[in-house]
C-alpha positions as CSV (number, residue, x, y, z in Angstrom):
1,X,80.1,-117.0,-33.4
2,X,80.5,-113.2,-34.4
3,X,85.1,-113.2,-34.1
4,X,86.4,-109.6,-33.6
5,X,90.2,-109.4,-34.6
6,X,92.4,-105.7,-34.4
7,X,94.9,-105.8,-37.2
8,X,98.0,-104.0,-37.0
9,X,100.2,-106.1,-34.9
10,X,97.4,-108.7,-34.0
11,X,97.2,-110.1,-38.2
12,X,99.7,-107.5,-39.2
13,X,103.5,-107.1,-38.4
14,X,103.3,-103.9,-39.1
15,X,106.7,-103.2,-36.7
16,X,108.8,-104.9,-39.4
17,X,108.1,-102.6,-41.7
18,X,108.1,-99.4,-39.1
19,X,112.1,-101.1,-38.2
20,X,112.8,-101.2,-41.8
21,X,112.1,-97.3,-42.1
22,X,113.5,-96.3,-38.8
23,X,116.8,-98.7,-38.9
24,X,117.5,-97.6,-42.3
25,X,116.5,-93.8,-42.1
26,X,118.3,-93.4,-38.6
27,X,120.6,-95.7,-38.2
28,X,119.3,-97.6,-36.0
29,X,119.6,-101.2,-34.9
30,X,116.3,-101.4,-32.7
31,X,114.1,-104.5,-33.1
32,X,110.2,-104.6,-31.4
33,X,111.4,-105.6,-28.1
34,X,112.4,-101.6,-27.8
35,X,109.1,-100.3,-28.5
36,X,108.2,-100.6,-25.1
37,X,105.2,-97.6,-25.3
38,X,102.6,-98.0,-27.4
39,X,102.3,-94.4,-27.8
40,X,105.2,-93.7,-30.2
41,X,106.0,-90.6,-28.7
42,X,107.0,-92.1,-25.4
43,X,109.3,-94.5,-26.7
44,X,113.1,-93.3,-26.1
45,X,114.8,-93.3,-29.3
46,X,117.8,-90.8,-28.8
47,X,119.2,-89.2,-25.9
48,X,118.8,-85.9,-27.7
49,X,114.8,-85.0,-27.1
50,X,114.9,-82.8,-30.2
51,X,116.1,-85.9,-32.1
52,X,114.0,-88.3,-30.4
53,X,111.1,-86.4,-31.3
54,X,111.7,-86.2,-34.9
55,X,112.2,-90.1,-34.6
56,X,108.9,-90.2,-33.0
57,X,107.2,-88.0,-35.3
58,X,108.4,-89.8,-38.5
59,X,107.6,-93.6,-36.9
60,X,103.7,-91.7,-35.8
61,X,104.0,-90.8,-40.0
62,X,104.7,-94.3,-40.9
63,X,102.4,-96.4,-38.6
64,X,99.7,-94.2,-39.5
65,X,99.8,-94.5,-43.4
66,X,97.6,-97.7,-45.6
67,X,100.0,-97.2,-47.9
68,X,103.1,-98.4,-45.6
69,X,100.3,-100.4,-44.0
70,X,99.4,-102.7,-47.1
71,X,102.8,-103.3,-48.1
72,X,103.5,-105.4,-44.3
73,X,103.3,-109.3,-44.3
74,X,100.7,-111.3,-42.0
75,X,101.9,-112.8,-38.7
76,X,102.6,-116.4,-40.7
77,X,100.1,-117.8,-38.6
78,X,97.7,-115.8,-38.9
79,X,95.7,-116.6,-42.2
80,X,95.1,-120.3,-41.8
81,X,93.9,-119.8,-38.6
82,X,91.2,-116.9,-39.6
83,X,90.8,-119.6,-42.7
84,X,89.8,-122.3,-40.5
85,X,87.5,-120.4,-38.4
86,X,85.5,-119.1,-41.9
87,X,85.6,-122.4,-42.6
88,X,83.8,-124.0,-39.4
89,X,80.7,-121.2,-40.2
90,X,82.1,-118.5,-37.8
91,X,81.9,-114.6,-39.1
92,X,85.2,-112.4,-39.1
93,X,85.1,-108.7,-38.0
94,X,88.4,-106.6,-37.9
95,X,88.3,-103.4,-36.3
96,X,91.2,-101.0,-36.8
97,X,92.4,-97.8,-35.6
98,X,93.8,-97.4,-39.2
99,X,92.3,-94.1,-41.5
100,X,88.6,-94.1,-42.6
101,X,87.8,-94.2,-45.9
102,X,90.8,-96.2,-46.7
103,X,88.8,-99.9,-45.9
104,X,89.3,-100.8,-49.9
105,X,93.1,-100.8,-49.5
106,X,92.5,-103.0,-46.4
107,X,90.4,-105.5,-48.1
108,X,92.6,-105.6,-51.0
109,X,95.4,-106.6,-48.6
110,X,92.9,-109.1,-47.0
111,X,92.6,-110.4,-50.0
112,X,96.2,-110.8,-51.3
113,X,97.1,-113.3,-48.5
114,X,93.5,-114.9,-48.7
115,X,92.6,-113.8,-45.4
116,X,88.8,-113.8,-45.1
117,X,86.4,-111.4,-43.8
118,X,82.5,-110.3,-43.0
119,X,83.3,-106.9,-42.1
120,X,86.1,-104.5,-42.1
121,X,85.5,-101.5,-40.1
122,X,88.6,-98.5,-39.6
123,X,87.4,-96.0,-36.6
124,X,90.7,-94.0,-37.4
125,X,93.8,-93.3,-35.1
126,X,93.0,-92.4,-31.3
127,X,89.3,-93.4,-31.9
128,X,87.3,-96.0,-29.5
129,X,86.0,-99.2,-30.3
130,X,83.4,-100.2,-28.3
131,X,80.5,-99.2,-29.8
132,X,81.4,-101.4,-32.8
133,X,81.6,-104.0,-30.6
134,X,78.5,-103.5,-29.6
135,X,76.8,-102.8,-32.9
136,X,78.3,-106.1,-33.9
137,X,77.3,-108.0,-31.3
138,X,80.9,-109.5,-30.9
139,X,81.4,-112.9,-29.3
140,X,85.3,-112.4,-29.1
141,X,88.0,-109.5,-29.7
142,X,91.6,-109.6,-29.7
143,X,93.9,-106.4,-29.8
144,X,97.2,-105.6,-28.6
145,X,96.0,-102.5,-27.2
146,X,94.5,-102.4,-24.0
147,X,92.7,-99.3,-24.3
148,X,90.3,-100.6,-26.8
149,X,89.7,-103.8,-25.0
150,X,88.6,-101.4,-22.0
151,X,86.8,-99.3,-24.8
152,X,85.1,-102.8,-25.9
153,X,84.2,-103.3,-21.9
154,X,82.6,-100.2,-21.6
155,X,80.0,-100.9,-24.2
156,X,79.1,-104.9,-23.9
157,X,79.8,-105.9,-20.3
158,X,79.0,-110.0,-21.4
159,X,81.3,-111.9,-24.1
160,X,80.7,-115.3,-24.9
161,X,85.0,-115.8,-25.8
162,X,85.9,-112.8,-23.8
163,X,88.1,-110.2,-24.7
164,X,91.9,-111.2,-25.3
165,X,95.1,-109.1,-25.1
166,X,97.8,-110.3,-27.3
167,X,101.3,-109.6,-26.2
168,X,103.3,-107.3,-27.2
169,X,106.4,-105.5,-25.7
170,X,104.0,-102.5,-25.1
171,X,101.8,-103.9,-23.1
172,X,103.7,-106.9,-20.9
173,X,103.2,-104.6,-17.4
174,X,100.0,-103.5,-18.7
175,X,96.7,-106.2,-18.0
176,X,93.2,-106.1,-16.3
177,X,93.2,-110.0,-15.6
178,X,89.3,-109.8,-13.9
179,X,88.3,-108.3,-17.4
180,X,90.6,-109.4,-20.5
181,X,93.1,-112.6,-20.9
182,X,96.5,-112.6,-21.8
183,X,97.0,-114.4,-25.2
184,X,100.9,-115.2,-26.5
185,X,100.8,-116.0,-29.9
186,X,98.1,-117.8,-32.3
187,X,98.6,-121.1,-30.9
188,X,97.1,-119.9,-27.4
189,X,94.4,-117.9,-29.2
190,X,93.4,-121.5,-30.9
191,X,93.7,-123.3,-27.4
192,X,91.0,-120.0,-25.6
193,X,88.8,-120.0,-28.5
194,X,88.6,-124.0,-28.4
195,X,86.5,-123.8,-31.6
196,X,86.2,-127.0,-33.5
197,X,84.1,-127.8,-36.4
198,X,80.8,-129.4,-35.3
């Protein structure tokens, strides 16, 4: 099967390293249960809205560059499990929001924590993508984003795994059960995907 995985904050704890800079820079002590907006600018980080959106502004800065990017870890789980599934014949496709033109840093990183991959495609920040989705013929994609999952929806009504949301504190009120299914953490994705070596 053709497996479609979003990156940041699906493979990559990419909030770990946006605490790092925001605790340390602003003296902060938030942790990723207070992002609860995806869109950083929504988030409350001061009472001050001047000061909040400088916070905002720097965090957008952060997220947003491969070089903060490539220095996050994996989710732990995360690499043996896209291992596996190589393993048992099936092809890996991530799609990410992240800058085009910077796909070599990504597969550099890929490659540092062994991660394997058949395709690595960036549609850059605010982009959809659906119509990768489509071009690739994708059995199954996972993001923590709903918007692309209803971006995905728009362009390929029929998946053979479905399309997954993985929880995040963004997006627990946010959920189209008749379209996309809620996945916790990588030991639920492993349970939906049920794929065993034949």
């Amino acid at each position: 099967m053709k497996l479609g995985f979003d990156l940041d904050e699906v493979v990559v704890a990419l909030c770990d390293v946006l605490l790092e800079h925001l605790n340390k820079e602003f003296d902060l002590n938030w942790t990723i249960d207070d992002f609860v907006n995806y869109n950083l600018l929504e988030n409350k980080f001061h009472e001050d809205d001047e000061s909040n959106n400088k916070m905002a502004r720097r965090a957008i800065k952060v997220v947003t560059d491969i070089d903060v990017q490539i220095t996050a870890k994996p989710y732990r789980e995360a690499p043996p499990f896209i291992r596996k599934l190589k393993k048992e014949g099936h092809s890996i496709h991530f799609i990410t929001a992240r800058k085009c033109g910077e796909e070599n840093k990504t597969a550099t990183w890929l490659r540092k924590y062994k991660i394997p991959f058949d395709s690595i495609n960036h549609v850059g920040y605010g982009e959809e993508k659906g119509q990768l989705g489509r071009i690739l013929n994708l059995d199954f994609y996972i993001d923590d984003h709903e918007e692309h999952l209803k971006s995905m929806y728009k362009y390929k009504k029929r998946w053979k795994k479905g399309l997954a949301l993985m929880t995040r504190p963004w997006n627990v009120d946010s959920y189209d059960a008749s379209k996309f299914v809620r996945i916790n953490n990588w030991v639920e994705l492993n349970r939906h995907l049920g794929i065993h070596k034949r």
